[in-house]
C-alpha positions in Angstrom: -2.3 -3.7 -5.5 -2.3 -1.5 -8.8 1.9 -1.6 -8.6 1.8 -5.9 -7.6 -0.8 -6.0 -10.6 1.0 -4.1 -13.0 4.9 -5.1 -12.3 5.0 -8.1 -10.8 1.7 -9.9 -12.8 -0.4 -10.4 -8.9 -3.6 -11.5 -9.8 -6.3 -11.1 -7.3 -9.4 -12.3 -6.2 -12.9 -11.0 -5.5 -11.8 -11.7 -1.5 -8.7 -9.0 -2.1 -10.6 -6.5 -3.5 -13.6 -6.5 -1.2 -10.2 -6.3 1.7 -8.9 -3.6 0.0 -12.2 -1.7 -0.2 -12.8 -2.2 3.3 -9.7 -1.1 4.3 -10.2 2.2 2.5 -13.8 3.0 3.7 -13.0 2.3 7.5 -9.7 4.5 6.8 -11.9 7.2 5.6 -15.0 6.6 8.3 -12.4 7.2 11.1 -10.8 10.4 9.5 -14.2 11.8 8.6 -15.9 11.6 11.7 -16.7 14.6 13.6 -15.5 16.7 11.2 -16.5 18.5 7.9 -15.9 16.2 5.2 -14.6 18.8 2.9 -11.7 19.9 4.8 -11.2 15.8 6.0 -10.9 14.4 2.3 -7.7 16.2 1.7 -6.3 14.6 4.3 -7.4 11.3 2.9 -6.1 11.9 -0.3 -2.9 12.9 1.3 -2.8 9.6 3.4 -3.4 7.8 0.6 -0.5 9.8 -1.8 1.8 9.0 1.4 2.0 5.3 1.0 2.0 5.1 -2.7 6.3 5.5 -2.1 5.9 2.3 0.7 4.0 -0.2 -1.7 6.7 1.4 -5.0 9.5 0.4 -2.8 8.1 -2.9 -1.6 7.0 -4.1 -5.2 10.5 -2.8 -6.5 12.2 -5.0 -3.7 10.5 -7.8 -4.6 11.5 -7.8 -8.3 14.7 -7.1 -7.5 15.0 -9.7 -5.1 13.5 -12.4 -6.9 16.9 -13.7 -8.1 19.0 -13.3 -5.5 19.6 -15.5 -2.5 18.6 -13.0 0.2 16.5 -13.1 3.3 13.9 -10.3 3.1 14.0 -9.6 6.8 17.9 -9.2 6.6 17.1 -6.6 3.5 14.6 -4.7 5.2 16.9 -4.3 8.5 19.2 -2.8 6.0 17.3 -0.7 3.7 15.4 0.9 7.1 18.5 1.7 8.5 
């Protein structure tokens, strides 16, 4: 959301945020149960470092593709190749 808001202009509402946040805290209620929260929030910061590259490279695709004449499933089969 950061990387839509600050390329590509996204605004968002209320509803988008209050996702997002959900999102988050039922990520981090599943990876810290049963376990000692110290030792389970580096793996949530990890997680959450690992798909900062997947939203960069889907913001990025979608500036570049916003003038060209391409189908974005036909791009995705051939950048995931």
């Amino acid at each position: 959301m950061v990387f839509a808001w600050y390329f590509l202009g996204t605004k968002f509402k209320k509803n988008h945020f209050l996702g997002a946040a959900l999102v988050i805290y039922g990520i981090a209620i599943k990876l810290s149960a049963g376990a000692d929260f110290s030792g389970t929030f580096g793996w949530i910061v990890l997680m959450i470092l690992s798909q900062t590259p997947a939203a960069a490279s889907n913001v990025y695709k979608q500036v570049g593709m916003t003038d060209a004449d391409l189908d974005l499933w036909y791009a995705n089969a051939w950048i995931g190749k």
